[in-house]
C-alpha positions in Angstrom: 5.2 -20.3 19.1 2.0 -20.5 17.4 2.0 -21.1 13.7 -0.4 -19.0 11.5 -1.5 -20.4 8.4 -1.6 -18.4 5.1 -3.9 -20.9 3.1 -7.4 -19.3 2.7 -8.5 -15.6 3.0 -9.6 -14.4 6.9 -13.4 -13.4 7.0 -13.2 -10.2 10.0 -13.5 -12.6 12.7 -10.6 -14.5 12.4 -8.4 -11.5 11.4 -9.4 -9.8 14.6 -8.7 -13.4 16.5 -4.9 -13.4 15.2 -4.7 -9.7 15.9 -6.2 -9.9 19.4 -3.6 -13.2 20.0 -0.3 -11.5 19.4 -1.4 -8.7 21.2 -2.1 -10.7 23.9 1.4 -12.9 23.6 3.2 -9.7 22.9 2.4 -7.1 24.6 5.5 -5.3 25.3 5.7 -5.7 20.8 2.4 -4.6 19.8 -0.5 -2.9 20.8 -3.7 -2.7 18.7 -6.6 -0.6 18.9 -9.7 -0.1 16.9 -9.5 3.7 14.4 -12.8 3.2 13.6 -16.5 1.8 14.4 -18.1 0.7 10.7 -21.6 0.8 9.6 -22.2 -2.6 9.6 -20.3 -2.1 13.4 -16.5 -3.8 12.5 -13.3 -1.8 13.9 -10.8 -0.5 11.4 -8.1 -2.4 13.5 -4.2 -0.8 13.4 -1.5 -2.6 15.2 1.3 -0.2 16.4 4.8 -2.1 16.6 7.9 -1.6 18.4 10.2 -3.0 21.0 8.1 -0.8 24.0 11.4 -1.6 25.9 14.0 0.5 23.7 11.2 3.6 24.1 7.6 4.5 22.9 6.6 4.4 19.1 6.5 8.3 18.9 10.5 7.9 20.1 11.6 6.2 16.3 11.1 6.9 13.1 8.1 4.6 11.3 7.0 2.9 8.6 3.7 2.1 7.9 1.4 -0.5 5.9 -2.3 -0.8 5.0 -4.8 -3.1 3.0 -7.7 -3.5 1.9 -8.8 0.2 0.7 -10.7 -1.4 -1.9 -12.9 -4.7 -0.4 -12.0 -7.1 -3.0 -8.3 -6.8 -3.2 -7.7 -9.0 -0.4 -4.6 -10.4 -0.7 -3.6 -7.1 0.4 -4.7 -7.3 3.8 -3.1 -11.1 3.8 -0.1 -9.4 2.9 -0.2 -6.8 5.8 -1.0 -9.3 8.4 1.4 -11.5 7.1 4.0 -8.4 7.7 2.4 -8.0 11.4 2.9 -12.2 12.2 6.3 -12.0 10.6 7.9 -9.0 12.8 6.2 -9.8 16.1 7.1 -13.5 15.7 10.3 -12.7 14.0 11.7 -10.2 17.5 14.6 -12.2 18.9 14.8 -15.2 16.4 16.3 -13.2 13.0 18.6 -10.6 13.6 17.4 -7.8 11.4 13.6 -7.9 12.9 15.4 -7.3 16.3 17.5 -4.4 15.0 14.5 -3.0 13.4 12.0 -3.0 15.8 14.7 -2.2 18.6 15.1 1.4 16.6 12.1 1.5 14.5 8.0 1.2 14.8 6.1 -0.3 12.4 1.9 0.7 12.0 0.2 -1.7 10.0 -3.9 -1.1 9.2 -4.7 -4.4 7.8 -7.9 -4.0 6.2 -9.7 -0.4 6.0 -12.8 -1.8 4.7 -14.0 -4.8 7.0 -17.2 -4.0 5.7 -16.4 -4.4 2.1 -13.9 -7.2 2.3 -16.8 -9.5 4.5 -19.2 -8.9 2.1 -16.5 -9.9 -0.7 -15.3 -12.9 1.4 -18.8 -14.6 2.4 -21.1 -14.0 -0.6 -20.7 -14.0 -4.6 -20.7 -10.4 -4.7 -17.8 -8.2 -6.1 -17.6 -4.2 -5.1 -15.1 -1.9 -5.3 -14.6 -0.7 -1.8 -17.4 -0.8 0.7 -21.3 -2.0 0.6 -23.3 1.3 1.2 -25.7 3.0 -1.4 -23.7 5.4 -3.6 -24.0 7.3 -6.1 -28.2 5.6 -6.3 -29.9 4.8 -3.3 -32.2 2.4 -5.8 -31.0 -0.3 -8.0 -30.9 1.4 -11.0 -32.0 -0.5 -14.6 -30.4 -2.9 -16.7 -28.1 -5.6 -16.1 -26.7 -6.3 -12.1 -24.2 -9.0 -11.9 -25.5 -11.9 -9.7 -25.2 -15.6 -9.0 -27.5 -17.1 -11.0 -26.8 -20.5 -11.2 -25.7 -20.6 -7.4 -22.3 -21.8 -7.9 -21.4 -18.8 -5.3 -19.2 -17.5 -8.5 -20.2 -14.2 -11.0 -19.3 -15.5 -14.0 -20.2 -14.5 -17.5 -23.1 -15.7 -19.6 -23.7 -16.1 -23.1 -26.8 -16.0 -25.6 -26.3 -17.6 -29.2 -26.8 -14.9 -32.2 -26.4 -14.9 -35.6 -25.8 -11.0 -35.2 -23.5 -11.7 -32.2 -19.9 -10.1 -32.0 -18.3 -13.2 -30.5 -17.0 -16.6 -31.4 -15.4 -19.6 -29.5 -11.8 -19.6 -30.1 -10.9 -23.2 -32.3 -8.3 -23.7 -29.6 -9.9 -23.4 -26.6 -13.8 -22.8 -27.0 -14.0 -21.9 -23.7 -12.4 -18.6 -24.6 -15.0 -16.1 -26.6 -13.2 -14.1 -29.5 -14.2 -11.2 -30.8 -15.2 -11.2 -34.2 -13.2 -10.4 -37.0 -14.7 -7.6 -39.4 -14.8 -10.2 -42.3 -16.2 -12.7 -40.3 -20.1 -14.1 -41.3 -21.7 -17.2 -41.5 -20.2 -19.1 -38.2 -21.7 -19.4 -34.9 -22.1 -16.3 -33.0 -22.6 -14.9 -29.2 -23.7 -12.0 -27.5 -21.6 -12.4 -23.7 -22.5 -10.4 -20.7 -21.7 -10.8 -17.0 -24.5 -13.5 -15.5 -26.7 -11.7 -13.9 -30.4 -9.9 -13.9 -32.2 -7.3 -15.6 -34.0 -4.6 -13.9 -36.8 -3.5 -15.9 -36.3 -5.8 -18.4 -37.9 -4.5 -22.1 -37.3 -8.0 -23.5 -34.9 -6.2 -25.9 -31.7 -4.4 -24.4 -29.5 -6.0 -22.1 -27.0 -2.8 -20.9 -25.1 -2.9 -17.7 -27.1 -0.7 -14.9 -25.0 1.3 -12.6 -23.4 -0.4 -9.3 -25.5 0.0 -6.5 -21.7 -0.1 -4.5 -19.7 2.8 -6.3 -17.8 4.5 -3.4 -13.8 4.0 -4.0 -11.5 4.3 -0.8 -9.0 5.2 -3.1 -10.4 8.6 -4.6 -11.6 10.0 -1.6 -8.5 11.8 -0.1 -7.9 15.6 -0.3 -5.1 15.5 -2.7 -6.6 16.1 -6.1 -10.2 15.3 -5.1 -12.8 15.8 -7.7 -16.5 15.7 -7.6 -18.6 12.3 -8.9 -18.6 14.0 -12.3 -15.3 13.7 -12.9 -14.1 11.1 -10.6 -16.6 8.0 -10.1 -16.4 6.9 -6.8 -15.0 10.2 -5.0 -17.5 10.4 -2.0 -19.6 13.7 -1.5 -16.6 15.4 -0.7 -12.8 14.4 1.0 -12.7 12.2 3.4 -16.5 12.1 3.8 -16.3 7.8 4.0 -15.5 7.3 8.1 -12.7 4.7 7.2 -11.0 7.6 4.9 -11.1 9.8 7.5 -9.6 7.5 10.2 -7.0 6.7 8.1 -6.0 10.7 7.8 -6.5 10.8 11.1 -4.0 8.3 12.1 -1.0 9.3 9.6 -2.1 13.2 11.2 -1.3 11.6 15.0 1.8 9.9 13.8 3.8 12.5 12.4 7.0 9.9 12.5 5.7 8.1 9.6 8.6 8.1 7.0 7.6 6.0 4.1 4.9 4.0 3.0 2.8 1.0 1.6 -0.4 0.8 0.2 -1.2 -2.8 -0.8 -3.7 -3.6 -3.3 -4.3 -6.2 -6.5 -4.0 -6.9 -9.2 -0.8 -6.4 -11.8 2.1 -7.2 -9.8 4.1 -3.7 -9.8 5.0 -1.5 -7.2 4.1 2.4 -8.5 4.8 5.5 -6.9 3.7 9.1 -7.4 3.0 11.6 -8.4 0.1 10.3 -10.2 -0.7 13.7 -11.0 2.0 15.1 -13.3 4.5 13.3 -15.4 7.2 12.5 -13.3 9.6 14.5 -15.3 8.2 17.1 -13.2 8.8 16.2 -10.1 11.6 16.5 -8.1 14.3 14.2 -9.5 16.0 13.5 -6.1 12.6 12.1 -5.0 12.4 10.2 -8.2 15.9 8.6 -7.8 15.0 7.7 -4.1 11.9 5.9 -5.2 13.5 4.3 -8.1 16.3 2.8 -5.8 13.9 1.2 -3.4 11.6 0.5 -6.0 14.8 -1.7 -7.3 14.5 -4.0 -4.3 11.2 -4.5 -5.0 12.1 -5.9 -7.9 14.5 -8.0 -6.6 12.4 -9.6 -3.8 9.1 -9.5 -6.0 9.8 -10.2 -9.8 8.1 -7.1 -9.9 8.3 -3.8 -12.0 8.5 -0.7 -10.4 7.0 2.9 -12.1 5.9 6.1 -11.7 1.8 5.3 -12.3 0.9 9.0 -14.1 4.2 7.7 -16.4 3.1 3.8 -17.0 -0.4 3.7 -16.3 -2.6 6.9 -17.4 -4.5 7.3 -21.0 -6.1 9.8 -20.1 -3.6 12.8 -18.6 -6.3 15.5 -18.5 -9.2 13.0 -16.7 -6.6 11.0 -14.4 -7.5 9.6 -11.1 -7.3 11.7 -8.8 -8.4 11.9 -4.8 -5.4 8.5 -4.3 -3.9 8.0 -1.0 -0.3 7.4 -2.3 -0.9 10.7 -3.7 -2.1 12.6 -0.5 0.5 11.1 1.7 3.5 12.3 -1.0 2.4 15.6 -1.8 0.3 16.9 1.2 2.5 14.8 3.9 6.0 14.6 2.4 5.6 10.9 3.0 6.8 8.8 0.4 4.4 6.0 -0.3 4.0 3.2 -2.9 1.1 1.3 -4.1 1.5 -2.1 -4.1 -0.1 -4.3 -7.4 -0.4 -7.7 -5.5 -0.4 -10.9 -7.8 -0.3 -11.1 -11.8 -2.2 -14.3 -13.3 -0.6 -12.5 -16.3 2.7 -13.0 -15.5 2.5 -15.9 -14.1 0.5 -17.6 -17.5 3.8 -15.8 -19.2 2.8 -12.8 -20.7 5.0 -10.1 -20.7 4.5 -7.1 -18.7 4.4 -4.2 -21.0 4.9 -0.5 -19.7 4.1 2.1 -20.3 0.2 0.7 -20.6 -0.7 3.3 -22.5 -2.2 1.7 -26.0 -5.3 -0.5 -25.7 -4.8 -4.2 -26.4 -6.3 -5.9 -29.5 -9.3 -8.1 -29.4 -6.9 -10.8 -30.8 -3.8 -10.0 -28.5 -6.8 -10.0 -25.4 -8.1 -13.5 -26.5 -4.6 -15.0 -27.0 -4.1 -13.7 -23.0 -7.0 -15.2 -22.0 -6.3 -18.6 -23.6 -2.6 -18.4 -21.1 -4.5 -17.5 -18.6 -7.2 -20.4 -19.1 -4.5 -22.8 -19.9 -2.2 -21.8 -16.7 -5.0 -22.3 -14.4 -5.7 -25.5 -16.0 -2.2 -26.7 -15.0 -1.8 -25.0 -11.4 -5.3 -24.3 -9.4 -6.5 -27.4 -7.9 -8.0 -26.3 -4.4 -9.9 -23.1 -4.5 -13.3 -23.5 -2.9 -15.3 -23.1 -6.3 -14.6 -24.3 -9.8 -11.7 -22.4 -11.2 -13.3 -22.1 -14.8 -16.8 -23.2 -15.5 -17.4 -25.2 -19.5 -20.1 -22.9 -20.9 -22.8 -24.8 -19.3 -26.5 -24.3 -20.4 -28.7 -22.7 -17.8 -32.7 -21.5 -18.2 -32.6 -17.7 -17.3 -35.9 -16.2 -15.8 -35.6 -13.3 -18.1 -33.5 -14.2 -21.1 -34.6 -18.2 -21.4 -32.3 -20.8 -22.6 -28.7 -19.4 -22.4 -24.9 -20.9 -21.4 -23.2 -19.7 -18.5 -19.4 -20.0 -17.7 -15.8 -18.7 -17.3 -13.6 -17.6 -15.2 -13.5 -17.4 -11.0 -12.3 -14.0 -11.5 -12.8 -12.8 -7.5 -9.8 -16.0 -6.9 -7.8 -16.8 -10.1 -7.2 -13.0 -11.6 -8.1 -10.3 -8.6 -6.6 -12.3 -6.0 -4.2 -15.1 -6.0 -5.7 -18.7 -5.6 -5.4 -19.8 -2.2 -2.7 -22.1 -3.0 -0.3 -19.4 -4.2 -1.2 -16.7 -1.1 1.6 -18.0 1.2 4.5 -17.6 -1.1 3.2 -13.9 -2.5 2.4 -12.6 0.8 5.8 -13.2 1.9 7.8 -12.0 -1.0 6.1 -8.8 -0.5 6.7 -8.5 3.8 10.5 -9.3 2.3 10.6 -6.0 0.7 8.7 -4.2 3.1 11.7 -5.1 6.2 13.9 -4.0 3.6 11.8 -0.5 2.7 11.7 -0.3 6.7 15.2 -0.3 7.0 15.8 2.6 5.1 14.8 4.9 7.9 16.7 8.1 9.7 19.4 6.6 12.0 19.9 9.4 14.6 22.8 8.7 16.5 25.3 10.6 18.8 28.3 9.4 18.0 30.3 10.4 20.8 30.0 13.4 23.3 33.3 14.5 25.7 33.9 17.4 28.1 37.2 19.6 28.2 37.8 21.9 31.3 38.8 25.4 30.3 38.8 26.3 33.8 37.7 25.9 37.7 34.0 24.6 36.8 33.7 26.0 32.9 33.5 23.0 30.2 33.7 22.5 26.4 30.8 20.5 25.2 31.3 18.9 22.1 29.0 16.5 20.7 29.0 14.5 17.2 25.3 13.9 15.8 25.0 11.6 13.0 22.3 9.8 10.7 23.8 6.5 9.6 20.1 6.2 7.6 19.3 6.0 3.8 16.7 8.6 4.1 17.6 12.3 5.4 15.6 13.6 8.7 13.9 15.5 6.1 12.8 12.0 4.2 12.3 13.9 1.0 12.5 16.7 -1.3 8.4 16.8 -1.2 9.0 17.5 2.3 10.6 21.0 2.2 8.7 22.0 -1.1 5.3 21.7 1.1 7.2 22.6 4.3 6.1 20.0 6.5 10.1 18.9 7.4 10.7 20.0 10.7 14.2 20.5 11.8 16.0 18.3 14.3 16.3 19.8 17.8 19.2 19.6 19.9 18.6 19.9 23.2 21.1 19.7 26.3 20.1 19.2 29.7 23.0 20.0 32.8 22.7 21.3 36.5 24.7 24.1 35.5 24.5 27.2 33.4 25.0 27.3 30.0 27.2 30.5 28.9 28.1 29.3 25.1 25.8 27.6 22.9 21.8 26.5 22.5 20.3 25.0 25.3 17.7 24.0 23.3 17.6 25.0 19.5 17.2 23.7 15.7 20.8 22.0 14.0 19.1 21.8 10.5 18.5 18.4 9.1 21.2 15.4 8.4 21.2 13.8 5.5 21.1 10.2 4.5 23.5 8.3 2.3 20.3 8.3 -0.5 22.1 12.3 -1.0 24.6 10.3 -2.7 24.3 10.1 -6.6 27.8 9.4 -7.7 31.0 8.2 -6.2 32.4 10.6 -3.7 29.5 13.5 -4.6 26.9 14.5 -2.6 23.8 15.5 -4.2 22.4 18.5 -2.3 26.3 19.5 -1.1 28.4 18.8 -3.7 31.2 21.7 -2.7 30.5 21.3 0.7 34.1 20.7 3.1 31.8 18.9 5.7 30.4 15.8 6.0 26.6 16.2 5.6 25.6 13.1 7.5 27.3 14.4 11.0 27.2 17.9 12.5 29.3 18.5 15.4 27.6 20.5 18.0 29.7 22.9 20.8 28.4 24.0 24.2 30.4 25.9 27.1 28.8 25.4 30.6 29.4 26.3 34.1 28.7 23.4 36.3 30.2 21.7 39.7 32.6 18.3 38.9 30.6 15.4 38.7 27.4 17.0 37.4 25.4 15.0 35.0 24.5 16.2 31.6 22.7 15.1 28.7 21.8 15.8 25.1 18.6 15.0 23.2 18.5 15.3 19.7 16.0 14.3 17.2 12.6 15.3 15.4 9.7 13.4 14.5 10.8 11.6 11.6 14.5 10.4 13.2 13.3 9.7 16.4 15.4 10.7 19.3 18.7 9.8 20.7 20.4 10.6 24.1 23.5 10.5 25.9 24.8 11.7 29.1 28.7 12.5 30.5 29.7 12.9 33.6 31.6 16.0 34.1 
């Protein structure tokens, strides 16, 4: 078995070469195919995953995965190829991979922005999610970040000033402070990101606008707003062809339960809405995501929240236009957003939620002195220099200056190369876990009594052993996109009593359960809410065949036949 190495990010090439491999060495596991040709003429690869053996992907409930919706957060699309590697690989050597892809499918998209992320991966540049014009055409003036000093690293640069608003911190004077109000008389900066100036008056140094301003992740119809209000949101939903791919697939694989979005940087997993308080929502839905959430936590070191809860300032002006949102509230899908790697965390300081107050100058300097001091101690073989000493440096425009700071792309965005193993695998830990929380559609048993010469009594027990109902959420029904399961039997006979083919409601999952021996939706109900038992009479010859199908998209299906 060939051994895939998670020590260094994969330009497109290579990620397509592993992809192409185990779809090759696996075929009757996984089958990939291209959702989508990109400007600069890379595929928007997805790998559907299942045992093909045990029946077709549309036949099982699935989960699904993507990376990469913004092109520098790629540890994300590490993470979801690591999740592919790890459950084709994993099929007959661990137990629970076997189960799960014997029952289950699994779609991962690894990286929706191969564009973006090569552009991230092979140059100095940064950009939020893909390298087209938007919302300028033309560079616009003032101050573009750019390599100046070819180190192949956007750092920052600083310009002594008497009437400068930073200092060098006495402890570290690699770390700029910002001044205190009574402060005058020291030695004083002005720091900017290193960079150029278009149209340089020889006096002003503002940042210009990006040339690269599109974001993936505000494009989707849920809550879309125009540029105005949301930078970043396209020239309308979906208008970016990887967006729309995207759609497109969840669209064609309406038995996508649950979900993960991975991106970086924070080290939480949120969950929506993002566009209410979740006090709002519906608190069945909120339990359920609190109680994966949990083993998240557990596998992570992770906090989980709801993001419009922990995250937003601003609750008028939130972003809007989010995937996690559109697949919740416009697909009944349950989906987190995965915050890959914390340099935070791991420099030991504290996570503190809700992040709702802005942070001090001094609290912010005392951060970045951890964070300087913990990549000191543990980054010793990224490519470039983990922190640059402010170094001089003549700039074309601004003469004699320092330049220096922090690899930010591989230290703070993304995890240095040396720590991408062990978080890429925490996080495919959890995600077999989330997977396993699927509908388990079962038919328990099925028998036939004679009532007379050639009349029957069909009785059948249906049951979901899953933690999530065959209507997967609350969300679901509010938007009516649950569909009901189907029972459908199949004999060489007549059927006198009894559906041949007709809807038996939903099941639910043992996630209906909020307290011992109480059932959340059916609290006074006599009847177990997991099983139904389903009756038939039929006229048919001795030793006719006949068998039941039951299922819906989400639950999959599940047969069995009697002889009668």
């Amino acid at each position: 078995m060939k051994q895939y190495i998670f020590d260094h990010y994969y330009v497109y090439e290579e990620l397509t070469a592993v992809l192409k491999e185990l779809a090759a060495d696996y075929p009757e596991l996984i089958k990939v195919s291209s959702i989508c040709t990109t400007q600069d003429n890379h595929e928007v690869w997805a790998a559907e995953i299942t045992n093909s053996k045990t029946g077709d992907v549309f036949s099982k409930p699935a989960y699904y995965v993507d990376g990469n919706h913004h092109a520098g957060e790629v540890t994300g699309s590490m993470a979801a190829l690591h999740l592919i590697v790890t459950l084709v690989q994993g099929y007959g050597n661990k137990d629970s991979i076997t189960q799960l892809l014997d029952s289950s499918a699994v779609y991962v998209i690894p990286r929706i922005s191969p564009d973006g992320a090569e552009v991230f991966l092979t140059s100095y540049h940064q950009l939020r999610s893909v390298n087209r014009p938007y919302p300028f055409e033309k560079r616009a003036p003032g101050l573009h970040p750019q390599d100046m000093d070819g180190d192949g690293v956007i750092r920052m640069m600083r310009i002594e000033d008497p009437n400068g608003v930073w200092k060098a911190m006495d402890k570290d004077p690699r770390v700029m402070v910002k001044r205190a109000p009574g402060d005058f008389g020291g030695k004083y900066y002005n720091v900017y990101p290193e960079g150029e100036i278009v149209d340089y008056d020889g006096v002003h140094i503002q940042p210009a606008e990006g040339k690269w301003n599109l974001d993936f992740n505000r494009n989707y119809p849920l809550g879309w707003f125009p540029e105005h209000r949301q930078p970043g949101a396209g020239k309308y939903p979906l208008s970016n062809p990887e967006n729309k791919a995207v759609a497109d697939f969840v669209l064609a694989h309406p038995n996508i339960c649950c979900a993960v979005t991975y991106h970086t940087s924070g080290g939480c997993y949120i969950y929506p809405p993002g566009t209410e308080p979740s006090k709002n929502a519906d608190q069945r839905d909120m339990r359920m995501f609190k109680e994966i959430g949990a083993m998240a936590t557990e596998d992570t070191g992770y906090g989980c929240f709801n993001i419009f809860d922990a995250f937003l300032t601003d609750t008028v002006n939130y972003s809007s236009g989010a995937f996690d949102d559109w697949m919740y509230q416009a697909q009944g899908i349950p989906t987190y957003t995965a915050e890959l790697w914390d340099v935070l965390n791991r420099a030991g300081v504290p996570d503190v939620y809700p992040r709702t107050e802005p942070i001090t100058d001094a609290a912010a300097a005392e951060r970045m002195y951890k964070v300087y001091k913990w990549v000191d101690e543990n980054v010793k073989n990224n490519k470039a220099v983990p922190i640059l000493d402010w170094t001089e440096f003549d700039h074309p425009q601004l003469g004699k200056i320092e330049i220096g700071g922090l690899d930010f792309k591989f230290n703070w965005q993304n995890c240095p190369i040396g720590f991408l193993e062990q978080e890429v695998e925490k996080n495919t830990n959890f995600c077999l876990r989330m997977a396993a929380t699927l509908p388990k559609l079962s038919i328990d048993c099925m028998k036939a009594e004679s009532q007379a010469d050639g009349i029957y009594k069909i009785t059948a027990l249906v049951r979901n052993a899953g933690y999530l109902p065959t209507f997967v959420c609350n969300e679901a029904k509010k938007i009516k996109v649950d569909k009901a399961v189907i029972a459908s039997l199949c004999v060489d006979g007549e059927v006198i009593m009894g559906e041949k083919c007709g809807s038996i409601g939903h099941l639910e999952g043992f996630s209906g359960v909020n307290s011992a021996y109480t059932y959340n939706m059916i609290a006074t109900s006599k009847h177990d809410p997991f099983v139904k038992e389903l009756t038939w009479v039929v006229k048919a010859n001795a030793g006719a065949e006949l068998t039941l199908t039951v299922g819906n998209a989400k639950s999959g299906t599940a047969k069995k036949t009697i002889t009668l």
